[in-house]
C-alpha positions as CSV (number, residue, x, y, z in Angstrom):
1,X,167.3,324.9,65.2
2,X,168.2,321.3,64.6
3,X,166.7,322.0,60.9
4,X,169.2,325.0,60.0
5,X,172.1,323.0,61.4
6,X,171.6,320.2,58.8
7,X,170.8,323.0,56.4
8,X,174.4,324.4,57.4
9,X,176.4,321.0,57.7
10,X,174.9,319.8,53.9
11,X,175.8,323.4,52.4
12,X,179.4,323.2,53.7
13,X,179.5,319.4,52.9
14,X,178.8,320.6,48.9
15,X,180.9,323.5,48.8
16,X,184.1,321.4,50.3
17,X,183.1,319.0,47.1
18,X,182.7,322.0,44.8
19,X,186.3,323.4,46.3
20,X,188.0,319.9,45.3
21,X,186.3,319.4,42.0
22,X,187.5,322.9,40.9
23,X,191.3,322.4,42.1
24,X,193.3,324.7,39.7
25,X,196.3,322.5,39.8
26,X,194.3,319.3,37.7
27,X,192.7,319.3,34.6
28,X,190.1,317.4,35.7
29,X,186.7,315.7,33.7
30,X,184.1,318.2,32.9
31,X,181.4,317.8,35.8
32,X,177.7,317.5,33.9
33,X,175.2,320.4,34.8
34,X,172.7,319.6,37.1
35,X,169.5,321.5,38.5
36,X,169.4,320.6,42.3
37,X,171.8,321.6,45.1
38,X,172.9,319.0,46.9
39,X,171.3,315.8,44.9
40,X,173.1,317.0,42.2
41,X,172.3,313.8,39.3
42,X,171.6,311.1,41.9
43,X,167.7,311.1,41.3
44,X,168.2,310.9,37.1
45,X,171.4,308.6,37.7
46,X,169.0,306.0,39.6
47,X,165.8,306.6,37.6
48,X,167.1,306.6,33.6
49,X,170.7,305.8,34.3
50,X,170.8,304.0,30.6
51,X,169.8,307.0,29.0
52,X,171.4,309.6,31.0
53,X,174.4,308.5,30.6
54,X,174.6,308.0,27.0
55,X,173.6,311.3,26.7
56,X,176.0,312.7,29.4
57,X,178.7,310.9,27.0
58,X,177.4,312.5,23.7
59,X,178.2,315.9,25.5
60,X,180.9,315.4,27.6
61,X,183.3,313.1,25.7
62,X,184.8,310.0,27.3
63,X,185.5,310.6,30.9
64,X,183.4,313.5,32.7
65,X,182.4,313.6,36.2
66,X,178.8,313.2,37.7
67,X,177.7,314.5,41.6
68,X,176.6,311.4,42.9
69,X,174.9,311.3,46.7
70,X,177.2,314.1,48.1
71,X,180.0,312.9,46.1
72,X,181.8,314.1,42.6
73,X,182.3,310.6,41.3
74,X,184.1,309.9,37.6
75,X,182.5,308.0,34.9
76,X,185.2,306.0,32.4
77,X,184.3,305.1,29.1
78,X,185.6,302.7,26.7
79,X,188.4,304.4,25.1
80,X,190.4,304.8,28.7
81,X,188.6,302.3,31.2
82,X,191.3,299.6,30.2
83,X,193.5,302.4,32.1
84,X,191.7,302.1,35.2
85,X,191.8,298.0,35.2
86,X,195.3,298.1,34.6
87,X,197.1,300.8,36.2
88,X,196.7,299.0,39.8
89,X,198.9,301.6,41.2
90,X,197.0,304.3,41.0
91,X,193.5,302.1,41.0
92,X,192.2,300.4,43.8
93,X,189.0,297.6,43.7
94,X,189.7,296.9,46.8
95,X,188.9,300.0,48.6
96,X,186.1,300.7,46.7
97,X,184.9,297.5,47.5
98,X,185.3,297.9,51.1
99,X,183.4,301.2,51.3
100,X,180.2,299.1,49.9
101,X,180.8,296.3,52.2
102,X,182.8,297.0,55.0
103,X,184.1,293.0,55.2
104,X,186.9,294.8,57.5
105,X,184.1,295.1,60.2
106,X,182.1,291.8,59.3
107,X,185.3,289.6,59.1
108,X,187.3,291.4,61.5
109,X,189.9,288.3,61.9
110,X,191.1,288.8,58.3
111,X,193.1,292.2,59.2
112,X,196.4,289.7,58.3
113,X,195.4,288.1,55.5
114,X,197.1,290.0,52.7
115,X,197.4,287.0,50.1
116,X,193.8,285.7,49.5
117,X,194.0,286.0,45.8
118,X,197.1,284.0,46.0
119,X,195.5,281.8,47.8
120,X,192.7,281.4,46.4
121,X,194.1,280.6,43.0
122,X,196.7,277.5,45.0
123,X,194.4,276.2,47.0
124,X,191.1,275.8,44.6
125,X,191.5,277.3,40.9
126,X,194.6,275.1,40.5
127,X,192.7,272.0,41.7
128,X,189.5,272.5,39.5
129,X,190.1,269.3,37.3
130,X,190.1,267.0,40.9
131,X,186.8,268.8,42.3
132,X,184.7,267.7,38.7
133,X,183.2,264.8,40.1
134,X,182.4,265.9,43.5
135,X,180.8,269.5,42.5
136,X,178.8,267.5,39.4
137,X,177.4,264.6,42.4
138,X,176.9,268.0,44.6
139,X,175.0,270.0,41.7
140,X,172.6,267.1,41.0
141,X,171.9,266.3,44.5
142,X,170.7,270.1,44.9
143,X,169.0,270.5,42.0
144,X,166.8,267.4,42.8
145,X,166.8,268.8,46.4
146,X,165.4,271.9,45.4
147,X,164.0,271.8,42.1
148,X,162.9,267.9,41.8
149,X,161.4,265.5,39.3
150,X,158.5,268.2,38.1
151,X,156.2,265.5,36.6
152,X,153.6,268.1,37.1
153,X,154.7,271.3,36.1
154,X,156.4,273.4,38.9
155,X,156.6,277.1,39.5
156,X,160.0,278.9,41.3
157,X,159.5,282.6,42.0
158,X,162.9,284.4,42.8
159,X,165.1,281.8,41.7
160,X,167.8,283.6,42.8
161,X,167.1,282.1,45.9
162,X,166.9,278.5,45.0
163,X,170.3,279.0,43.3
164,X,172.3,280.2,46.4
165,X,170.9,277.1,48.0
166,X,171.8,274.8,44.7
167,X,175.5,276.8,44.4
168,X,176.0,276.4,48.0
169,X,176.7,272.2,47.7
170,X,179.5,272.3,45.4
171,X,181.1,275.4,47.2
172,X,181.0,273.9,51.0
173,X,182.4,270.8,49.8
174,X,185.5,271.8,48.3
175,X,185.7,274.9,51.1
176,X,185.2,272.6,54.3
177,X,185.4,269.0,52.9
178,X,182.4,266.2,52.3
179,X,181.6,265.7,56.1
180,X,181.1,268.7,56.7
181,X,179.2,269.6,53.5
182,X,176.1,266.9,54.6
183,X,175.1,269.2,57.2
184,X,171.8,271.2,56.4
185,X,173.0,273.7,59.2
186,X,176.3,274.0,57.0
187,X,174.4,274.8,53.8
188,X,171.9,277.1,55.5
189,X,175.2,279.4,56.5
190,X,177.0,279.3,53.5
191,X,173.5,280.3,51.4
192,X,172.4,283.1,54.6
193,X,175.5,284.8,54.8
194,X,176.0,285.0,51.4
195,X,172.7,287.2,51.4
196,X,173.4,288.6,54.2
197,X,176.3,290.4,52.9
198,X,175.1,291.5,49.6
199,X,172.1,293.1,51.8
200,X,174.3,295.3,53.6
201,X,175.9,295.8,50.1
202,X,172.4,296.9,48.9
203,X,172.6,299.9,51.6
204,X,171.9,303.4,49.7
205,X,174.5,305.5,51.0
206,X,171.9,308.3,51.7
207,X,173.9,310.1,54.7
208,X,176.9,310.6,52.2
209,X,174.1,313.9,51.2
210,X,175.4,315.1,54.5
211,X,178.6,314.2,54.4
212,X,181.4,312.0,52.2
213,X,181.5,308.8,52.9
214,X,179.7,309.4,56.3
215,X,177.3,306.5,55.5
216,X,180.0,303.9,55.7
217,X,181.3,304.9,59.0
218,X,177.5,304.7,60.5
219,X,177.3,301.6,58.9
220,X,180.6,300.3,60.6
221,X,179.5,301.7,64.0
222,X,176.4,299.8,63.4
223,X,178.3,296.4,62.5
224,X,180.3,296.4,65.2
225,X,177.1,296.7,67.6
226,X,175.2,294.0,65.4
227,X,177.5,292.2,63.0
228,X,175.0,289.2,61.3
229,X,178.0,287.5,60.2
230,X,178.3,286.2,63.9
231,X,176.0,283.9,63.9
232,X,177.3,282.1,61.2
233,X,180.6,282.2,62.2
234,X,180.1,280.8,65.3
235,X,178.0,277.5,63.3
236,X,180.7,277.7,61.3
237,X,183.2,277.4,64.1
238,X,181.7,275.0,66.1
239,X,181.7,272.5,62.9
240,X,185.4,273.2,62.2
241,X,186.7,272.7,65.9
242,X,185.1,269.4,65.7
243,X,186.6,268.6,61.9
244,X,190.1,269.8,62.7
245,X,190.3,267.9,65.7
246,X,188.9,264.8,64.0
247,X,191.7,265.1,61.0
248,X,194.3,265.9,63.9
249,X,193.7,262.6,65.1
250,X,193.1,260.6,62.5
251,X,196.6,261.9,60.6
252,X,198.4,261.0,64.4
253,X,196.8,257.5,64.3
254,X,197.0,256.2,61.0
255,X,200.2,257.8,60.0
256,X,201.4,257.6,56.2
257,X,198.4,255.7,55.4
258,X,195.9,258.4,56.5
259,X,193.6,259.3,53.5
260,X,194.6,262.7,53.2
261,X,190.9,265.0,52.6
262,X,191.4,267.1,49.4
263,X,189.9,270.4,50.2
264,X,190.5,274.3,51.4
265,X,190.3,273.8,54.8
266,X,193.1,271.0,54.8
267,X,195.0,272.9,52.8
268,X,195.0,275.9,55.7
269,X,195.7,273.3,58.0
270,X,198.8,272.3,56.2
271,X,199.9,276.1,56.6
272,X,203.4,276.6,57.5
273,X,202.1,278.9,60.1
274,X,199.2,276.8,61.3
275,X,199.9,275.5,65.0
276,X,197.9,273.2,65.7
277,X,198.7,273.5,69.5
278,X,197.2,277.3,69.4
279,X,194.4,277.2,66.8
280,X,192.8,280.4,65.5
281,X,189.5,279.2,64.9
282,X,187.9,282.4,64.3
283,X,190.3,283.4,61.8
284,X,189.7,280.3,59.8
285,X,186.1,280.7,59.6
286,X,186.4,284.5,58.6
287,X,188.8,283.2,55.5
288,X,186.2,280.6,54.4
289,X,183.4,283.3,54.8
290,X,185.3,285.5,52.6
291,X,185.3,282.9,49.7
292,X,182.0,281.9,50.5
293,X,181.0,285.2,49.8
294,X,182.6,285.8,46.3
295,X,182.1,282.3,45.3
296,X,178.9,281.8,45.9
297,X,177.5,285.4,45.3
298,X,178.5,285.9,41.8
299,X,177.9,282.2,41.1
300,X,173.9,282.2,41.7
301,X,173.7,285.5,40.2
302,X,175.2,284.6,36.9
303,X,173.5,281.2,37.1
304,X,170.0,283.3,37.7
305,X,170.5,285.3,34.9
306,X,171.4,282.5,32.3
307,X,168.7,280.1,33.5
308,X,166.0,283.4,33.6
309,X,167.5,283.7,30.0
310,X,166.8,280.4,29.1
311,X,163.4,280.0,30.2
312,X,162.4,283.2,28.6
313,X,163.7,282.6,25.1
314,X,162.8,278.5,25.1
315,X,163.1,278.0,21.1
316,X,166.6,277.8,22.2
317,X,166.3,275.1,23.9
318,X,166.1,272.2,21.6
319,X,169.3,273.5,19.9
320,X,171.4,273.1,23.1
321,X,169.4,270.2,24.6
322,X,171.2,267.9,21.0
323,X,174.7,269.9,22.3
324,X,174.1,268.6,25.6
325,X,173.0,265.0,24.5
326,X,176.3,264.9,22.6
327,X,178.0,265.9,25.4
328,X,176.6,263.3,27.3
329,X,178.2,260.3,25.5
330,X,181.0,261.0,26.8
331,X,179.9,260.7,30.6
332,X,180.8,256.7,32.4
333,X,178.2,254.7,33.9
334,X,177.1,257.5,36.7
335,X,176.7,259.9,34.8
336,X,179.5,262.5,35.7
337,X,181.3,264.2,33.0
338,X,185.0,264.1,32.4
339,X,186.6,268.0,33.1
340,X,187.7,267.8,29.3
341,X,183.6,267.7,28.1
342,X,183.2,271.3,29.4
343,X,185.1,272.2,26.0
344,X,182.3,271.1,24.2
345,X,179.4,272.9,25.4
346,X,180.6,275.4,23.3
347,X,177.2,276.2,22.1
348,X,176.1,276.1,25.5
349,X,179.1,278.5,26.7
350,X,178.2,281.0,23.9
351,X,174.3,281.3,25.3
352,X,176.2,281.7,28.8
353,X,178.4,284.4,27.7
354,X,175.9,286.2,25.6
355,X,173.7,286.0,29.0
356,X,176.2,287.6,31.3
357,X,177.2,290.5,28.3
358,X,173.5,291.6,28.7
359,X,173.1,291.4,32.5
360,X,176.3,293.4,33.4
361,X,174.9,296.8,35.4
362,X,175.3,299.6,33.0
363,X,177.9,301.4,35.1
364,X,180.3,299.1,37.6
365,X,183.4,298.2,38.7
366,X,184.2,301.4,41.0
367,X,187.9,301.9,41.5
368,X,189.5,304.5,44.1
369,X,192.0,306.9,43.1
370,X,195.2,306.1,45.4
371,X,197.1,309.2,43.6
372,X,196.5,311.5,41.1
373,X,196.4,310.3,38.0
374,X,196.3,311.6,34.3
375,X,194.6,309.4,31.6
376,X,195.9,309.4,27.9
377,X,193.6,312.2,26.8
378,X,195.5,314.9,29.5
379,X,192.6,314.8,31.9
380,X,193.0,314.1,35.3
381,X,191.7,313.0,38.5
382,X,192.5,313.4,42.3
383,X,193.3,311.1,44.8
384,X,190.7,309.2,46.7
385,X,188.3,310.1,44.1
386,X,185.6,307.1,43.0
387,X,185.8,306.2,39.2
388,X,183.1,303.9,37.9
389,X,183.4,302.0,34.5
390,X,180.6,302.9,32.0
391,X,180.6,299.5,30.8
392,X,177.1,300.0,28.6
393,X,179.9,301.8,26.3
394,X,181.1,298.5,25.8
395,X,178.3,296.0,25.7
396,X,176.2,298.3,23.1
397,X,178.9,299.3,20.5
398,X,178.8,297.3,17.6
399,X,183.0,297.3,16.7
400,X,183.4,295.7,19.8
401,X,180.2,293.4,20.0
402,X,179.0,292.4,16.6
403,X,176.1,293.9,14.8
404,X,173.0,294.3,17.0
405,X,174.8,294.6,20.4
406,X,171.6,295.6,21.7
407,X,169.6,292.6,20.9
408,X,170.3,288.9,22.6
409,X,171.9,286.6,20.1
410,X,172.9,283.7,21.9
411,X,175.7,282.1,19.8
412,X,177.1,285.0,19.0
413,X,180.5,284.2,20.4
414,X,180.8,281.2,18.4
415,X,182.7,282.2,15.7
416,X,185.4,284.7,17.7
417,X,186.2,281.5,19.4
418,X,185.6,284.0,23.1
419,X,184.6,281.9,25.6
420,X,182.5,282.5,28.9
421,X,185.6,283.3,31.4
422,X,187.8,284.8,28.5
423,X,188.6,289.2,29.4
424,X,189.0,291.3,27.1
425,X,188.1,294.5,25.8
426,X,184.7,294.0,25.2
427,X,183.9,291.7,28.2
428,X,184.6,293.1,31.3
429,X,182.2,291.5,33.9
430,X,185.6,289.5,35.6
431,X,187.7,292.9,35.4
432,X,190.9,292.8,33.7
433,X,194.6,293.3,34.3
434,X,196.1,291.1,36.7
435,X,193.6,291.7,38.9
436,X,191.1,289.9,36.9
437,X,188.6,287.8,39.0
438,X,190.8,284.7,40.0
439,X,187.2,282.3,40.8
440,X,185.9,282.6,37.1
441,X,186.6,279.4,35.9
442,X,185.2,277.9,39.2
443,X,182.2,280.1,38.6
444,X,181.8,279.3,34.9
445,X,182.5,275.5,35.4
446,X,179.5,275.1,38.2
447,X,177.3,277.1,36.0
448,X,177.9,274.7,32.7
449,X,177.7,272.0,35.0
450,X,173.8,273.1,36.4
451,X,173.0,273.9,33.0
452,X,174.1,270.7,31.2
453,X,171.5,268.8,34.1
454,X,168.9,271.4,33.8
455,X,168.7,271.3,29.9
456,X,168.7,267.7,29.8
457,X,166.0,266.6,32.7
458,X,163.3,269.8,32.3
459,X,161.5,271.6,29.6
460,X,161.2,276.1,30.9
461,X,159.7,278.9,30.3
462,X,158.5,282.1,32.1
463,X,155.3,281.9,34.2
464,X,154.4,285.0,32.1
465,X,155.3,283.5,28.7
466,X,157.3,286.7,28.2
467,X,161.2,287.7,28.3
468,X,161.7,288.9,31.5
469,X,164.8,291.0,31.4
470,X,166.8,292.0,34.9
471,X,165.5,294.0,38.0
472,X,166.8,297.3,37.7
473,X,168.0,299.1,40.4
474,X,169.5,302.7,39.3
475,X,172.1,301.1,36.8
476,X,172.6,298.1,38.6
477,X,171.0,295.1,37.1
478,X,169.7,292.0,39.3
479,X,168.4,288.7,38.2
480,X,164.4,289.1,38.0
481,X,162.3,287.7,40.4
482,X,159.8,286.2,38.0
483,X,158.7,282.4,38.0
484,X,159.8,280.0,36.2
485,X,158.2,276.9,35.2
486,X,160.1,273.8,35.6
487,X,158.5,271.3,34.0
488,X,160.2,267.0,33.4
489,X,161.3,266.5,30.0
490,X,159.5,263.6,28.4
């Protein structure tokens, strides 16, 4: 019995998708044949997404639709995917965003936060050229922390990892100040829930087979019975009633000559709507977990896949270690770089760039349709369907990359002058329109920052001695878990 009801419920489920996807009223992407009911292309999609959907392209044209684990789901190529990016009225990041990590449930003080983009930009991006010598100090700590002198040659599987832990330093000390920053049970949150989250990211959405979208709501039931986030949180809390009340009384004391601390959390603090007679803890924490998230997240996994780069291509090497040495000249007695040097690791940024171009998923970026919508070619697609940018369309054509798109050439970027954070046509991993990612100079800064150490103090290459290309997982791509040897310069 129980066996013909799911029989039932997953027939109705695909003809209510195969009702939509034929509505007579929109001219809508041509949907690619497929053999089996109810997977539809979901087993191809995840198994030879690369070359599936080149060849999906070569029949279909530019935009055509795929069914995708109990879902008709829209694939953009490069000829209209600068619609989807900038037409944010009728394309949402956000939402699709949420439905892969339901931070709604996980940070469920932040329903009032509306501005965090804003915010972000105010209270960090604009502040970047203050926080050099701190997140350089912070960087070298880690990395001797975690990675060491390596007078004997040293081995670091799933480096990954290691660089949450590295990337976490520089993050918690401009998010919650220097103090707090020297606490290992600080770090240890910041790096945890950081993985955390992109686990529950990582979620197949297998239930969507019975239903649309039914996976998300199980896993929001589930949340809020077991939300992992709370753990940290409450470390994080208890740390921040004890800072907060510290600067409270400290600023009453000393007056006009208190040393103001320059970081996020005094910046919340200084809120018109902060009280400090009534403070919401809780929603404080959930607005620094947010940022730890997307900083350190995309930080570490860029950084892995440049440094996985590096050490599997290591006649590179010497090139950038005489950029780096040059670069160096210009540091004071310490050793910490002026903000100004980044300009001149531009051999270094080109490598960085080149890195990223070729580690970018092959189709990302989904965007939810908030109303129907009809791209410049007349075809059109419904509201609250899920559009995902076929971005391989942009990294492997040669007009918009160079000759050999396919091949790693790491100062390729040199001469077009197109450096690491710059958006564009033909680099799309920080999105584009005004919604661009608003943390990629912060991002970009740390990682030329780890790099310019790293290049000048070790000597890498792959435990294997070969190029060890990303994990792939369907047509997401994920820093490889390979070793790399570490090994001190002489």
């Amino acid at each position: 019995m129980y066996q013909s009801v799911i029989l039932g419920s997953l027939l109705l489920a695909t003809l209510y998708v195969l009702k939509r996807m034929r509505d007579p009223k929109l001219n809508m992407p041509p949907l690619v044949r497929y053999k089996f009911p109810i997977i539809g292309h979901t087993y191809i999609y995840l198994t030879n997404s690369e070359e599936f959907l080149k060849q999906c392209k070569k029949e279909y044209g530019e935009i055509f639709s795929l069914y995708l684990w109990g879902e008709v789901k829209t694939i953009v190529g490069k000829e209209h995917l600068q619609e989807v990016l900038k037409r944010d009225d009728s394309f949402d990041a956000g939402i699709a965003f949420e439905r892969l990590l339901p931070l709604s449930v996980i940070l469920k003080h932040l329903a009032k936060f509306q501005n965090s983009t804003k915010v972000l930009k105010e209270y960090v991006m604009n502040k970047l050229k203050t926080y050099t010598e701190r997140m350089q100090k912070n960087l070298n700590f880690a990395t001797q922390k975690y990675i060491g002198d390596c007078d004997e040659p040293k081995i670091i599987s799933n480096v990954y990892d290691t660089m949450t832990k590295i990337i976490c330093y520089p993050i918690a000390d401009i998010f919650v100040g220097k103090e707090l920053s020297q606490y290992e049970e600080i770090i240890n949150t910041f790096s945890d829930f950081t993985i955390d989250a992109a686990k529950i990211s990582m979620i197949p959405p297998v239930l969507d087979f019975i239903y649309p979208r039914l996976q998300y709501y199980i896993n929001c039931i589930i949340l809020k019975i077991y939300n992992p986030a709370v753990k940290h949180q409450r470390i994080l809390i208890k740390h921040l009633k004890n800072q907060i009340y510290k600067r409270l009384q400290e600023k009453e004391k000393y007056g006009d000559s208190w040393k103001r601390p320059a970081d996020f959390l005094q910046d919340l603090l200084e809120e018109e709507s902060f009280d400090p007679n009534n403070i919401n803890y809780a929603e404080i924490a959930d607005k620094i977990c947010l940022f730890i998230f997307v900083s350190i997240h995309t930080t570490s996994n860029s950084c892995t896949h440049v440094i996985m780069d590096l050490a599997s291509r290591p006649e590179y090497i010497q090139e950038l270690y005489k950029e780096q040495l040059e670069v160096r000249k210009e540091a004071d007695e310490n050793g910490i770089l002026p903000f100004e040097a980044l300009n001149n690791m531009k051999k270094l940024d080109s490598f960085i760039r080149e890195s990223l171009r070729l580690s970018e998923s092959i189709s990302t970026l989904p965007h939810v349709v908030t109303k129907d919508y009809t791209f410049a070619n007349g075809l059109q697609v419904p509201k609250d369907r899920a559009v995902h940018l076929y971005t391989d369309d942009v990294y492997l054509d040669e007009s918009l990359q160079g000759p050999n798109p396919k091949s790693f050439e790491p100062f390729r970027h040199l001469e077009t002058n197109a450096s690491a954070t710059k958006i564009g046509k033909n680099f799309l991993l920080f999105g584009g329109g005004k919604h661009a990612c608003p943390g990629r100079q912060l991002a970009i800064n740390e990682v030329k920052f780890f790099l310019h150490n790293v290049i000048l103090k070790y000597n890498l290459r792959t435990e294997s001695g070969k190029i060890e290309g990303p994990k792939m997982i369907g047509p997401r791509k994920f820093p490889s878990e390979a070793g790399i040897v570490f090994e001190k310069r002489k």
